[in-house]
N, C-alpha and C positions, 0 to 999 in steps of 0.2 A: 938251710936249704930254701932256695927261693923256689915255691910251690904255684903255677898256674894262677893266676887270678882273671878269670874267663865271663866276659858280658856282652850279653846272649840277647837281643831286642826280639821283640815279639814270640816268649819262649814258652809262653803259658800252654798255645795250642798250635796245630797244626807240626810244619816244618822243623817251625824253632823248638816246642817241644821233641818230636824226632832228632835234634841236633842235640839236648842235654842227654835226652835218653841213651846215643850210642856214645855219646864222650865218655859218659861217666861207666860205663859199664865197660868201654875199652879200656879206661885206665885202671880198672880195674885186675885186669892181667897186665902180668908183668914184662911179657912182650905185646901188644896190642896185636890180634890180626891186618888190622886195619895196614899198618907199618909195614907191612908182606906186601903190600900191592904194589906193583911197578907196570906203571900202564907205557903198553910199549913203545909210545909217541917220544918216552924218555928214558929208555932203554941203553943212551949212548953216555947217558950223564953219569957221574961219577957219586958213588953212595959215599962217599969219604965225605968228615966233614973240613971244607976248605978252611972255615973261619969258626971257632970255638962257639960265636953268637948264632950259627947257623943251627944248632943243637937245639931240640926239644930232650930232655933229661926225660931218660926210660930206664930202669922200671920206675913211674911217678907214685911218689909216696904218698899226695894230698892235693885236695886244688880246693880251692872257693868258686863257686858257679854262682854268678849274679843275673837273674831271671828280671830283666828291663822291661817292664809289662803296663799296660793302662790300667789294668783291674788288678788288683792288691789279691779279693777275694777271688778271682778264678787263679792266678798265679799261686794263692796257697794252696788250693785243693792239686793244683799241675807238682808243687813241690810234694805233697805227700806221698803223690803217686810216682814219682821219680823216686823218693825213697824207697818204696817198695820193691820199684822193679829192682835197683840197685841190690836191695838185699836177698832179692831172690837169684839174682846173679854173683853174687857171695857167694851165698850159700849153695848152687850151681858149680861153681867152679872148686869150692871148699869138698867137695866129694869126689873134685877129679883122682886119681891115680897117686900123679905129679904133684898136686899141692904142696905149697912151700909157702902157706902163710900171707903169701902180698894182699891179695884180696881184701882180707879183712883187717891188716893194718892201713889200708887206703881208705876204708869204709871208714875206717875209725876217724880220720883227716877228713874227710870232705862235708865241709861247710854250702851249702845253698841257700842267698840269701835272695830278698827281693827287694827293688828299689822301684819306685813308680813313673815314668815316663812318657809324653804323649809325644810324638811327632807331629801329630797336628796340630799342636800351640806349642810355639817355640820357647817359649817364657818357662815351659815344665823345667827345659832341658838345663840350665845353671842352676836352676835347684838339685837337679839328678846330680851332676858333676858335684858340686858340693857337700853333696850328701857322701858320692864315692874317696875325694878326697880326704875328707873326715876320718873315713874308716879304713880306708886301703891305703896300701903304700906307695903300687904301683899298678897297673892293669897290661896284662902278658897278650890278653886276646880282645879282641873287640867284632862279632860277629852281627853283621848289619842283618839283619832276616826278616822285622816288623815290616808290614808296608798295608798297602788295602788295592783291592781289585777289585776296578769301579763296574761289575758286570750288572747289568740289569735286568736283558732278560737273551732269548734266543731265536735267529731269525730260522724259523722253522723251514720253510723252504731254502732256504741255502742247508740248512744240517742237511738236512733228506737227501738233495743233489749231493752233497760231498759223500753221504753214509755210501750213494748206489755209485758214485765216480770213481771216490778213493776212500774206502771205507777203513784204511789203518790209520790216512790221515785226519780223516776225522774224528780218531780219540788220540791223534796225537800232537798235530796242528790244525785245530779249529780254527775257522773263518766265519764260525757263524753267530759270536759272540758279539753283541752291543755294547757299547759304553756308554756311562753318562759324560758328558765332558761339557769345557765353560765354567767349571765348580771353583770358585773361589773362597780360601780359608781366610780363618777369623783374625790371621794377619797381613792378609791382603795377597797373599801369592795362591800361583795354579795349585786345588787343591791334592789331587792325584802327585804332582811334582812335587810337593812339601813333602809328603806323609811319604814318596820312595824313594827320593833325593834328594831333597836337599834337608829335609832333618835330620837324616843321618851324617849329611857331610858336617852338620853343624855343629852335632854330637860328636865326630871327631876331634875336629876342631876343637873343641872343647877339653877333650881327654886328650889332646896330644904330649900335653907337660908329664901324665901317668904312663902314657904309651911310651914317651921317650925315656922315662926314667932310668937310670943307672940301678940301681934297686931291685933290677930284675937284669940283668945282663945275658940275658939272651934279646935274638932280635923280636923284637912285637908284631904281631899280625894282626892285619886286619881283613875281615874277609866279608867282602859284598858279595849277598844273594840274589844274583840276574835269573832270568831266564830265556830260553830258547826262542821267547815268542818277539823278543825285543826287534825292534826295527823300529829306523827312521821313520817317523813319518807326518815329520813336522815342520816347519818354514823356519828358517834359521831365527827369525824376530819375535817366534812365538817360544822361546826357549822353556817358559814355565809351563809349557801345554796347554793352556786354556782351549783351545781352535784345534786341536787336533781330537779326530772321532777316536784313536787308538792312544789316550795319554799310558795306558797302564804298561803297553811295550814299548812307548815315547820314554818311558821311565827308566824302563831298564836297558835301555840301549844308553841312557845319561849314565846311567849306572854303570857300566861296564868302561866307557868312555873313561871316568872319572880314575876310577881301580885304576887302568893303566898307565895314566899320565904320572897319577900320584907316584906308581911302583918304578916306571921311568924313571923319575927324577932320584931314584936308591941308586940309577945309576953311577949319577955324578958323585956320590961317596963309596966307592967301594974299598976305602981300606978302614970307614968308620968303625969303632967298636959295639956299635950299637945303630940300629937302624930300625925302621916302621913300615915292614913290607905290607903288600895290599895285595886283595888275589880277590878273581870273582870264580861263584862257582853257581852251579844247580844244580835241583835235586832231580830232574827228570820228572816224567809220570808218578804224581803219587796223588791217592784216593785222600780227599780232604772234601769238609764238610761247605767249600767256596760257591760250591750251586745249588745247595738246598735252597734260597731264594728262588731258584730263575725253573726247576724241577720239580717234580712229587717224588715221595719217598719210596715208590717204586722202582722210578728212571733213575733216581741216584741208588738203590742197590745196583738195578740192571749194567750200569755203565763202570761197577765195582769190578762186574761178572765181566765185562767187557775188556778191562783194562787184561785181565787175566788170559783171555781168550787171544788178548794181539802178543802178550808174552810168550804166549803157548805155539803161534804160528811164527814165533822167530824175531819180535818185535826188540830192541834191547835196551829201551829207550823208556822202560815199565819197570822200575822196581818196587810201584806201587805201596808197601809199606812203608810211613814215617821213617823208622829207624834206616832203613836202608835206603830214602829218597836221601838221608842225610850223610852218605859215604862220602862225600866228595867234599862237605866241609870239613868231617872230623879228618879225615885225610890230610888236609893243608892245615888240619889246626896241630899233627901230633909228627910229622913226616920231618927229618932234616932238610933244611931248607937248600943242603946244595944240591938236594936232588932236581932241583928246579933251577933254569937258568935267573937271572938276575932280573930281567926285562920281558914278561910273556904274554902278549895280549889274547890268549887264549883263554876258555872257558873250561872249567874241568866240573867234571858232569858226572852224577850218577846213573848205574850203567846196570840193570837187571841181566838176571841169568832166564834165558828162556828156559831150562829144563830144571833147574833150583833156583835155591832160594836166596843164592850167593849174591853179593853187589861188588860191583868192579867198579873201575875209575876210568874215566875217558877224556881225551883231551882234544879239542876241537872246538866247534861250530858248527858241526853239522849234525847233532843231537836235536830231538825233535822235543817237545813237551807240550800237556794239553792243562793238566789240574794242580800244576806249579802254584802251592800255598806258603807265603813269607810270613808265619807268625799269625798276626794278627787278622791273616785275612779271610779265613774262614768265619772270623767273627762280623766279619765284613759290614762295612756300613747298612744299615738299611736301605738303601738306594730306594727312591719315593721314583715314580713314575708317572706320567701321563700320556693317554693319548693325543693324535695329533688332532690341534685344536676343532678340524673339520668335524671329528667323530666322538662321539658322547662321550663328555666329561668322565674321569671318575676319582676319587679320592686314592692314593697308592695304599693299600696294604702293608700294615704293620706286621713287623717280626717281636719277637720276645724283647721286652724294653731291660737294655742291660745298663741302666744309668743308674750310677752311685752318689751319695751324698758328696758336696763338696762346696766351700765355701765361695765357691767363684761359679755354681748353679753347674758343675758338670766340666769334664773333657772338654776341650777343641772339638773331637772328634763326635760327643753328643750335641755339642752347641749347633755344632753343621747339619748333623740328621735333623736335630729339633726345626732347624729354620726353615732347612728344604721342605719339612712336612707341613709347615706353615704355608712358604710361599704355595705349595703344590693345592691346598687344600684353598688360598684365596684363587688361585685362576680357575678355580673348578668353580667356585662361586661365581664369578666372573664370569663365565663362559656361557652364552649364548647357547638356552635349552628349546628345543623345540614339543610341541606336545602334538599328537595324534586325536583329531576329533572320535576315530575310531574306538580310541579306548577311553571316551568321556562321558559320564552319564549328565543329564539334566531333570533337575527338578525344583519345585516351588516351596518356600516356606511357608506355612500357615501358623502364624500368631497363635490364632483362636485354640489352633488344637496342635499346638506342639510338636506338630510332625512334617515332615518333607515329603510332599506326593513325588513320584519320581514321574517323569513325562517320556525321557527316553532312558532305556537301558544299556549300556555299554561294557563291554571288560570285565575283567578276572574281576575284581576288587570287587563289586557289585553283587557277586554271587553268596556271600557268607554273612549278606547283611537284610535288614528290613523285613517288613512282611506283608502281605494281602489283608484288605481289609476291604467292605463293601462299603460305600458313601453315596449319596443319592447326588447326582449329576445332571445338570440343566443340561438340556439337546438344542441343539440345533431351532430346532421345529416348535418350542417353547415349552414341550413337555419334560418332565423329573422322571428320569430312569433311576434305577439303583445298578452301579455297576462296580466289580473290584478295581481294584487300585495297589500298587506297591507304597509304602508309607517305612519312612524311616526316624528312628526313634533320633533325638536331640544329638546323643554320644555317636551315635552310625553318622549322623550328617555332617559331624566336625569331622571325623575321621576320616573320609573322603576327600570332604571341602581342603583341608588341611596338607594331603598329599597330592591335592590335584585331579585327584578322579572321579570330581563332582565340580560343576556349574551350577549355581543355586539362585535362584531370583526368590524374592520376597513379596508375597501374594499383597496387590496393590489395586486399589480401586481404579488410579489415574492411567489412561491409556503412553505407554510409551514407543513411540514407532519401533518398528521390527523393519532392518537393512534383509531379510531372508537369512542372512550366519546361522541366529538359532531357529530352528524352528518348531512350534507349538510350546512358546514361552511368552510370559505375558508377565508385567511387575518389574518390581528394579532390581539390577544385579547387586548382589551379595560379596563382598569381601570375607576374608578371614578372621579379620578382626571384629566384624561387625557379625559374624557367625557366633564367635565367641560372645559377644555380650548379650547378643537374641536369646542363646541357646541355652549356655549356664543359667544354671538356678531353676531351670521347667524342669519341674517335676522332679526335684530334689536332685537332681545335677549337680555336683560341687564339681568344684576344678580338680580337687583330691583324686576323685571317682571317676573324671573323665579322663587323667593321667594312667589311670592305673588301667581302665580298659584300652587305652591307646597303645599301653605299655604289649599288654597281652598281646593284640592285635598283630604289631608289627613281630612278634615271636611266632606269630605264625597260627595263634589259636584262633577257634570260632565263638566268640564269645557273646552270651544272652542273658538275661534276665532271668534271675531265680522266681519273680513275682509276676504275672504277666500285668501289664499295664490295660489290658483292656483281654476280654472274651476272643480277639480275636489274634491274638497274638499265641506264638505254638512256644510250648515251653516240651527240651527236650531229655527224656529219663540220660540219668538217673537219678536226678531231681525234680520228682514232679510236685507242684505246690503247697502238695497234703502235707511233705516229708520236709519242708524245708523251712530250717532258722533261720533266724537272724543272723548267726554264723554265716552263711551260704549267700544270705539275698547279696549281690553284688550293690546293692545301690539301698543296704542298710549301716546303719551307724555302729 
């Protein structure tokens, strides 16, 4: 019996995991429900089958499911967890009524293996093929579902407008979603284009001597995962998307392009005994983890609640759970194929029950979708961001670093995060910083006595540092007052100096003109580095010492001397002097 041999791209999470999970647990019965659905777009076609190859063999006794995944390690924990549901679905159906055993001799046959593939370096892909030649005979399915959606963040005023305009369409066709785009991979093509089009076309390609196989005589399917949001919107010469603001529906509109032409061309053989039909399909509205980047984990519950509430008001276009976004591929993957004409450029789409929890099949283009995830794309690139150069720099925000050992430093798809976080973190250096005299303090170093008078006060930073001390001060008039003063210890005036929110001169006998900039400063200005060699070493300062109160500092603590360095400095409980070790003193060995 030639049994299924089904490879499944990006199957670990999201979609594609929703695609193993209802295959296997439909072939599990020995009639599938799924096989029931006759969506009435093809009500006129004939269930007969015209051609012996148009057969999917039901009840299926066994299959092999090949989970095509970049991460080995999340694909095996997705494998465990597919076995389980599977057996709980045994065992489920093993207590119907009717039981007749199929169940669990199916369970007993099914093999899931994992092979490792990246899209975004095309070089993975003849080792993948290789790897499946070796071991298989032939390959019956090939479902395209991996891809990445380049979102980065969300144009808040455009959501707001669409929630108060057309607030169904705004959790079903957004417009308020950014891209990054111009991304080029690390073999030279549009990065978005590689990783939803053309790896997988290349991957075919690749598998078509298994796809074509006699070895399996029934016909082969291949099924591309598009979505709703697809459209043109790109200049005929920019075909790999670089230039286009929208590659990720740029993508899937190639996508669907491609399916058709391919399945066309089955026309020219219709009395073959074997063929390699192609179909695009999507999953509709379903709740995947694709904007936890661009949201807090509030708005991604709240919009879980949301997705439910547009199903509840009649929406059909929500069937929000995984397993049921993914009715519409196991549909095309388990259905006889003369239910379907030969030539169809349509999309068949899954189709929520607004009042249950049913999924139906739809056949059109005019299905809407908002959180359509291919696989891999809830693991979605870390997309690195910047502001626009006018407005303050800032480094992008890292997500969980999900990069594995590898002899070649990492995936395509890490090598690309790694670089954009590079290039993103030099233009931020790069970038032209302005500073606010407002929030700058100034003050004088004094050699003699190891401490920075401060002259003026400025800013936040300033407040959780230095102290009052009285020093006898020449007037004006020639007489010696005694008057306080702010004085900053050696570690307080790098820390400042260091971040910027100190101006320091160097208490200097020789008169240097003053332009008015600063005023009531006197001495030469101070560098950072010349901070550092003044300053280490006064009064047991090591660079050790001064690292580790800096450390503190920037964590946000107020940090002081356990010894006070002079009568007038405030030491504060509940370590007062009497009570404290050499453990405690911050600036003991």
């Amino acid at each position: 019996m030639s049994w299924p041999i089904v490879v499944i791209t990006g199957a670990n999470s999201g979609v594609g995991f929703g695609i193993c999970q209802r295959l296997l647990c439909q072939l599990a019965e020995k009639i599938p429900s799924d096989t029931l659905i006759k969506p009435r777009e093809l009500s006129g076609n004939s269930e007969k089958d015209v051609r012996e190859a148009d057969r999917f063999v039901l009840p299926c006794e066994g299959i092999t499911l090949i989970m095509a995944c970049r991460s080995v390690q999340r694909a095996e924990v997705a494998r465990q967890k597919l076995l389980q549901i599977l057996d709980e679905r045994v065992e489920a159906l093993r207590n119907t009524p009717s039981y007749d055993g199929h169940a669990e001799y199916f369970r007993k046959n099914v093999q899931i293996k994992i092979h490792s593939v990246d899209l975004s370096s095309l070089e993975t892909i003849p080792k993948f093929v290789q790897e499946l030649e070796i071991s298989y005979p032939y390959v019956s399915h090939l479902i395209c579902n991996a891809g990445i959606a380049p979102f980065i963040s969300i144009n808040w005023p455009s959501c707001i407008h669409q929630l108060l305009t057309d607030p169904l369409g705004a959790v079903t066709t957004p417009t308020y979603y950014l891209q990054t785009w111009g991304e080029v991979s690390q073999d030279g093509y549009g990065f978005t284009w590689q990783c939803n089009v053309f790896g997988h076309y290349t991957l075919y390609k690749d598998l078509y001597h298994l796809l074509s196989s006699s070895k399996y005589r029934y016909d082969s399917r291949v099924i591309w995962t598009s979505s709703l949001e697809s459209k043109k919107t790109y200049r005929a010469e920019d075909w790999q998307l670089k230039e286009t603001h929208d590659p990720y529906g740029s993508s899937k509109y190639q996508v669907e392009l491609i399916s058709a032409e391919l399945d066309r061309r089955v026309s020219d053989e219709p009395n073959a005994s074997k063929r390699v039909r192609h179909f695009t399909a999507h999953p509709g509205v379903t709740h995947t983890n694709i904007d936890l980047n661009l949201i807090n984990p509030l708005l991604h519950y709240l919009k879980h609640f949301i997705f439910y509430l547009a199903r509840w008001i009649g929406s059909p276009n929500h069937p929000i759970a995984l397993d049921k976004g993914a009715v519409s591929v196991v549909w095309l993957s388990i259905i006889s194929l003369s239910t379907l004409t030969v030539f169809s450029a349509s999309k068949k789409g899954s189709k929520g029950d607004p009042l249950s929890n049913k999924s139906e099949i739809r056949v059109g283009d005019n299905l809407e979708e908002e959180d359509q995830s291919s696989g891999d794309e809830d693991e979605g690139p870390d997309w690195t961001k910047l502001m626009p150069k006018a407005a303050r720099p800032v480094i992008p925000k890292r997500g969980d670093k999900e990069f594995e050992p590898s002899k070649q430093g990492g995936s395509g798809l890490q090598q690309h995060i790694l670089q954009r976080a590079r290039n993103a973190m030099f233009e931020a250096l790069r970038a032209d910083r302005t500073i606010s005299n407002k929030s700058i303090s100034y003050g004088t170093w004094h050699p003699s006595l190891a401490r920075v008078s401060v002259t003026i006060s400025r800013g936040i930073s300033i407040g959780t540092v230095g102290h009052s001390v009285p020093r006898e001060t020449a007037m004006t008039n020639g007489t010696v007052k005694t008057q306080k003063r702010m004085e900053l210890l050696p570690e307080e005036a790098i820390y400042l100096i260091e971040r910027g929110s100190l101006l320091c001169w160097k208490e200097s006998a020789v008169e240097y003109p003053n332009d008015g900039t600063f005023e009531s400063i006197s001495g030469s200005p101070m560098t950072v580095q010349q901070a550092y060699t003044e300053m280490i070493g006064k009064e047991d300062l090591t660079m050790d010492r001064y690292q580790v109160y800096a450390y503190l500092k920037r964590l946000g603590y107020t940090v002081t001397r356990t010894k006070p360095p002079t009568a007038f400095y405030p030491v504060t409980a509940p370590y007062p002097p009497s009570q404290c070790s050499n453990d405690t003193n911050a600036f003991s060995s």
